[in-house]
C-alpha positions in Angstrom: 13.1 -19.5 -52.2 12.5 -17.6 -49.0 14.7 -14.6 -48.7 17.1 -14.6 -46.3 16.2 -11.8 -43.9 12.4 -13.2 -44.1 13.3 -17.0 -43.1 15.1 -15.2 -40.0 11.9 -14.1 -38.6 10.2 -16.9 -39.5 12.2 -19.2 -37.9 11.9 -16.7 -34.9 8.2 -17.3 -34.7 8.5 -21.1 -34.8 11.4 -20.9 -31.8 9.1 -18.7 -29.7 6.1 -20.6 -30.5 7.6 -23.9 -29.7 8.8 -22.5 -26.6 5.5 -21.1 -25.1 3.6 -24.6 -25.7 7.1 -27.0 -24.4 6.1 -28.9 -21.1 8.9 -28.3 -19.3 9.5 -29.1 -16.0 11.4 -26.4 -14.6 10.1 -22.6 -15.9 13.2 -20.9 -17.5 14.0 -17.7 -19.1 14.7 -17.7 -22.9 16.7 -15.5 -24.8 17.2 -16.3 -28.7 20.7 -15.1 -30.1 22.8 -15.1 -33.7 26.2 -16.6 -33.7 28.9 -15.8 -36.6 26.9 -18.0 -39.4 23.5 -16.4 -38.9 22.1 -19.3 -37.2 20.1 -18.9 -34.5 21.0 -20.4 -31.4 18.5 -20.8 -27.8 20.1 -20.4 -25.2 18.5 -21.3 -21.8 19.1 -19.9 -17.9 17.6 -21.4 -14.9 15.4 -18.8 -12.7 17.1 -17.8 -9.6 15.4 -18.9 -6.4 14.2 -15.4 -5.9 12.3 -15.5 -9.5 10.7 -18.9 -9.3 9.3 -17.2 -5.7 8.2 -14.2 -7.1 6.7 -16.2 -10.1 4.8 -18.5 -7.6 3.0 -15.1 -5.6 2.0 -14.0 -8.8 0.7 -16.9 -10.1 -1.6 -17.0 -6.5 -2.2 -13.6 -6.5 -4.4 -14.4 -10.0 -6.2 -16.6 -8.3 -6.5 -14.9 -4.6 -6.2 -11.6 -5.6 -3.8 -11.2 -2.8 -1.0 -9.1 -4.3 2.6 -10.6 -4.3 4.4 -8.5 -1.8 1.5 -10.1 0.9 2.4 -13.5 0.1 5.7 -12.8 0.2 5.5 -11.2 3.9 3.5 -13.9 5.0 6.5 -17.1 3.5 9.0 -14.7 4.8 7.6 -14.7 8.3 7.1 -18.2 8.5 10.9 -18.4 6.8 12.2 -16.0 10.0 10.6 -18.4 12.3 12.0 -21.8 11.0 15.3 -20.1 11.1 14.8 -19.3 15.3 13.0 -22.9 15.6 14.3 -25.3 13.3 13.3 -28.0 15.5 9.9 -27.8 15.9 9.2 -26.1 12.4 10.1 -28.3 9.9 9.4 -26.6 6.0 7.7 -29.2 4.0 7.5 -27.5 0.8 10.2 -27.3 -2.4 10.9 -23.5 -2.3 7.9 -22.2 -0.1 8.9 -21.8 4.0 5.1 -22.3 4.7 4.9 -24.4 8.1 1.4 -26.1 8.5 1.6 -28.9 11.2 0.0 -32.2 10.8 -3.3 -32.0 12.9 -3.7 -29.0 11.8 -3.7 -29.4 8.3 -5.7 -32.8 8.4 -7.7 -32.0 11.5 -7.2 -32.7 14.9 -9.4 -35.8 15.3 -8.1 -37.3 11.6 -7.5 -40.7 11.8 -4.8 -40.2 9.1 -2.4 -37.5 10.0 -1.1 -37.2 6.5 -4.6 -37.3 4.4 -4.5 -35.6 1.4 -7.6 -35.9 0.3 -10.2 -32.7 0.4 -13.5 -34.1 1.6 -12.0 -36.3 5.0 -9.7 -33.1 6.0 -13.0 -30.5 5.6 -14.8 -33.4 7.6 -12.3 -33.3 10.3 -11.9 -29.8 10.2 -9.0 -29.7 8.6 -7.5 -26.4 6.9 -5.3 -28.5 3.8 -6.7 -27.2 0.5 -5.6 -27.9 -3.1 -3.8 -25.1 -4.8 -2.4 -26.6 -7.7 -5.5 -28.4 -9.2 -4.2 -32.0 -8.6 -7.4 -32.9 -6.1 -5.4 -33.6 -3.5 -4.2 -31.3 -0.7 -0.9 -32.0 -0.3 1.8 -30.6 2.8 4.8 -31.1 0.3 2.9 -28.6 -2.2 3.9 -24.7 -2.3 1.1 -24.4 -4.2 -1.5 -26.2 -2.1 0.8 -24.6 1.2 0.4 -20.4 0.1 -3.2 -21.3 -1.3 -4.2 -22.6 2.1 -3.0 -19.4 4.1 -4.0 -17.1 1.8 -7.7 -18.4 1.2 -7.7 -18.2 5.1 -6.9 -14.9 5.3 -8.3 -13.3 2.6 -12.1 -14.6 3.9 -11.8 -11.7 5.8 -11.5 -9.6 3.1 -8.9 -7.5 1.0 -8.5 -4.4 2.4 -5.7 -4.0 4.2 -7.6 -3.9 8.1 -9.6 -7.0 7.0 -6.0 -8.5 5.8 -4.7 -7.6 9.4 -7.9 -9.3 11.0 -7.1 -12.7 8.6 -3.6 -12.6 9.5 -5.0 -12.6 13.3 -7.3 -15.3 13.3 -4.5 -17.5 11.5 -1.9 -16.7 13.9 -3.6 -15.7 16.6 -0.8 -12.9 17.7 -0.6 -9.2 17.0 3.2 -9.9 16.5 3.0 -11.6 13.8 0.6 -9.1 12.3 2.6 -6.7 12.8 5.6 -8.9 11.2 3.4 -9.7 8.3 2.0 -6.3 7.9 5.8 -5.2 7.6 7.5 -6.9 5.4 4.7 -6.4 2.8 5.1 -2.6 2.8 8.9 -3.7 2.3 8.3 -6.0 -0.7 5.9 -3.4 -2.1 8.7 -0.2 -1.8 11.3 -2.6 -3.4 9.2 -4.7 -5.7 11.4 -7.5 -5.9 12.4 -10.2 -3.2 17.0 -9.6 -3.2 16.7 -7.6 0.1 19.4 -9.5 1.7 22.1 -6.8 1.5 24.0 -5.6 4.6 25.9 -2.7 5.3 28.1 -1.5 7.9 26.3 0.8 10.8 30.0 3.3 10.5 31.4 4.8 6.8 34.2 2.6 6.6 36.7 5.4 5.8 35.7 7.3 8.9 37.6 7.2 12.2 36.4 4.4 14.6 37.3 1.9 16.6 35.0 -1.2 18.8 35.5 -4.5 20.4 33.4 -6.9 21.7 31.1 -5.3 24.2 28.2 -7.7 24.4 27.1 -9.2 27.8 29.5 -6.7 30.1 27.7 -5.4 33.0 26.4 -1.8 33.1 25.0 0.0 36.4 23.1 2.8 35.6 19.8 2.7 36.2 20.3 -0.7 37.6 22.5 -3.7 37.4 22.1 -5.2 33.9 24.1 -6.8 30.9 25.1 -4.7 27.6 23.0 -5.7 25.0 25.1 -4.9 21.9 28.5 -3.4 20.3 29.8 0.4 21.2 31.3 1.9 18.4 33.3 4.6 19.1 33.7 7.0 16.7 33.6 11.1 16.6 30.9 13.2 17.0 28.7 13.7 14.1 30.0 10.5 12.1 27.1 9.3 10.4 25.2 6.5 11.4 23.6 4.1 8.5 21.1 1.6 8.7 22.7 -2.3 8.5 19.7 -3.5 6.0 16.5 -3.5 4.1 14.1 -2.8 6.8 11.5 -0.1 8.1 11.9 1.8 11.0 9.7 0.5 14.0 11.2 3.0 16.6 12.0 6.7 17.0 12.5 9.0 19.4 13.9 9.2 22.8 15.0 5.9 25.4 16.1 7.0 29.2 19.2 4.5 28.9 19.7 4.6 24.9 18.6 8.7 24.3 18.1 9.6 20.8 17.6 6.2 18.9 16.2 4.4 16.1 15.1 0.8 15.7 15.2 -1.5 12.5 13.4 -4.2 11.6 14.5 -6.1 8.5 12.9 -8.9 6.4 14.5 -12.0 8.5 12.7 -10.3 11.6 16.1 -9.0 13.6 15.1 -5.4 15.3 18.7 -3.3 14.5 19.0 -0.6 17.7 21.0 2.5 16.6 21.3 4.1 20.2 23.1 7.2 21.8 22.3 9.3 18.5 23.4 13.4 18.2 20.5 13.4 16.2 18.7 11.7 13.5 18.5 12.6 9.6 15.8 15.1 9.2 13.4 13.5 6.9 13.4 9.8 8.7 10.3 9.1 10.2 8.6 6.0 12.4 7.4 3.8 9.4 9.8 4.6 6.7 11.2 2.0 4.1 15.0 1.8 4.5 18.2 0.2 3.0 21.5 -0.6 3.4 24.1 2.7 3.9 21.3 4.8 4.0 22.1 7.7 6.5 19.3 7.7 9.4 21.4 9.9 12.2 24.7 11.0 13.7 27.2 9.2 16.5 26.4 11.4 19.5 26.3 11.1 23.3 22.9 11.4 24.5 21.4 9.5 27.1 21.5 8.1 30.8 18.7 10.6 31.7 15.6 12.7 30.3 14.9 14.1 27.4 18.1 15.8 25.1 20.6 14.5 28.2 23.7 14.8 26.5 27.3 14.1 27.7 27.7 11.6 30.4 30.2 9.3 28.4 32.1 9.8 25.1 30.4 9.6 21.8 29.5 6.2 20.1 27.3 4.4 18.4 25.4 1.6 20.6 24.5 -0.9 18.3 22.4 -4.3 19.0 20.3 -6.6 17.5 17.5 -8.6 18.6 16.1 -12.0 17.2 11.9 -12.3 17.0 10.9 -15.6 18.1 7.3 -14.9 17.3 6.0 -14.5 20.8 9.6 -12.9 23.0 12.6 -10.8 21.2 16.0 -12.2 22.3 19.4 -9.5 22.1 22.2 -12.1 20.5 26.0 -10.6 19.9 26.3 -8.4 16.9 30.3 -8.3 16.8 30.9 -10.9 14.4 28.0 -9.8 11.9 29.7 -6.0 12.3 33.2 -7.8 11.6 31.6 -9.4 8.4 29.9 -6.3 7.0 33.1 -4.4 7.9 34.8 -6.4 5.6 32.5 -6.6 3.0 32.2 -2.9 2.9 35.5 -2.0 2.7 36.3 -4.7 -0.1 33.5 -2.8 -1.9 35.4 0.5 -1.5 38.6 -1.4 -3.0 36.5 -2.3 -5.8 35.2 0.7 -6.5 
């Protein structure tokens, strides 16, 4: 008879081999445990969203060599502009936000707008290639979707200006390089894809007080609308970024003074204006996240350089949606209201 403490591990191999040769048709994460009888018991958990993505770039960055965080940016992007355009961008994959429009994926001159198979679209001029092995080039594939980007842009090349060039000739806008090129050095700082995490822009246990600013007139410097949220609050209150993001702006703005702008990973540009100053080691390019202190409530502004003084101290804050070729200011007050909350119910909990 097999001792005990031997059949254990035994039974351990034949669990774990069984496991790595099951055709299963959704990937899952195993974990083998002992329950009060020394049996041993599988127990199975489904792969959150963000895992099954992450598990997809990897698997096409073996076969691209296109490292994650770059497929990532670039299903990301396409993901920020589907959310500004649902109606003419239409996903057509299971977990991928890839957006590859009929003609173009079949060829302009196809016959049959939904062809799937390889040697008509190439004859047509077609971009659709087969990703997942199937011999068929499919528009409802992720596989077959990141594949056909990537391959695109990697022809180019792999370093990073011949990356930049791809993404160019795909998109044919330096915007969206730029978007691209951004939210891979994101991924890469972080190394995973839960960057959805907000924060208010105000310590909620500091003294403060807004309302809803957005769209009032203003004067100087000409008549225009207010473009964002004041938050007044004392001088030197810290000011902290709203999200996962890298800063795109900083320095001094005529109308705003000292300021700092955000982009984050569904494309929104956060503006941190009228600053005091700004924390001493932030600089144009840096990886940020949510709470993390970038400057100080102040008064500057409404003139040149270090013009400080002409209204009370606040923090201007606004946001602006990309919509891949224009940048539109929409009203932060009710995304303030909802981080407010969920920031102080944080505190509570803590």
């Amino acid at each position: 008879m097999i001792p005990l403490k031997q059949s254990k591990v035994l039974l351990t191999l034949l669990l774990l081999t069984s496991f790595l040769f099951a055709n299963n048709d959704r990937v899952t994460a195993t974990s083998l445990t002992y329950n009060n009888t020394n049996q041993q018991v599988k127990t199975t958990t489904p792969l959150s969203i963000s895992d099954e993505k992450k598990q997809l770039y990897e698997q096409l960055e073996a076969v691209t060599l296109l490292p994650w965080y770059w497929l990532a940016a670039i299903d990301q992007y396409e993901r920020s502009l589907t959310k500004v355009m649902p109606k003419i961008r239409q996903a057509t994959g299971q977990i991928s936000a890839i957006f590859i429009d009929e003609s173009r994926w079949a060829g302009p001159l196809n016959p049959n707008q939904q062809d799937e198979q390889i040697l008509s679209i190439q004859w047509f001029g077609g971009i659709g290639k087969d990703g997942d092995g199937d011999g068929l080039a499919k528009r409802t594939s992720d596989l077959d979707l990141l594949y056909t980007v990537s391959s695109h842009i990697t022809s180019f090349g792999l370093h990073e200006d011949q990356l930049a060039n791809g993404l160019w000739h795909y998109y044919k806008n330096s915007r969206s390089v730029q978007r691209v090129q951004q939210f891979a050095a994101i991924y890469r700082q972080f190394g995973h894809l839960d960057l959805q995490e907000r924060a208010f822009p105000l310590p909620t246990n500091a003294v403060y007080s807004y309302k809803n600013t957005w769209g009032l007139n203003r004067s100087w410097g000409g008549k225009r609308t207010h473009e964002g949220t004041d938050l007044f609050a004392r001088n030197g209150t810290p000011v902290r970024s709203t999200a996962y993001g890298i800063v795109e702006i900083k320095g001094w703005n005529r109308y705003g003074g000292w300021r700092v702008g955000i982009r984050d990973l569904d494309g929104f540009y956060h503006y941190f204006a009228h600053l005091s100053g700004f924390e001493k080691s932030l600089n144009k390019g840096d990886i940020v996240k949510p709470g993390q202190i970038i400057g100080w409530v102040g008064s500057s502004g409404y003139g040149n350089p270090g013009t400080q003084g002409k209204f009370p101290p606040h923090l201007h804050y606004g946001i602006y949606s990309d919509r891949g070729s224009a940048e539109w200011s929409f009203d932060p007050y009710p995304l303030l209201r909802k981080w407010e909350q969920a920031d102080k119910q944080k505190r509570i909990n803590n």
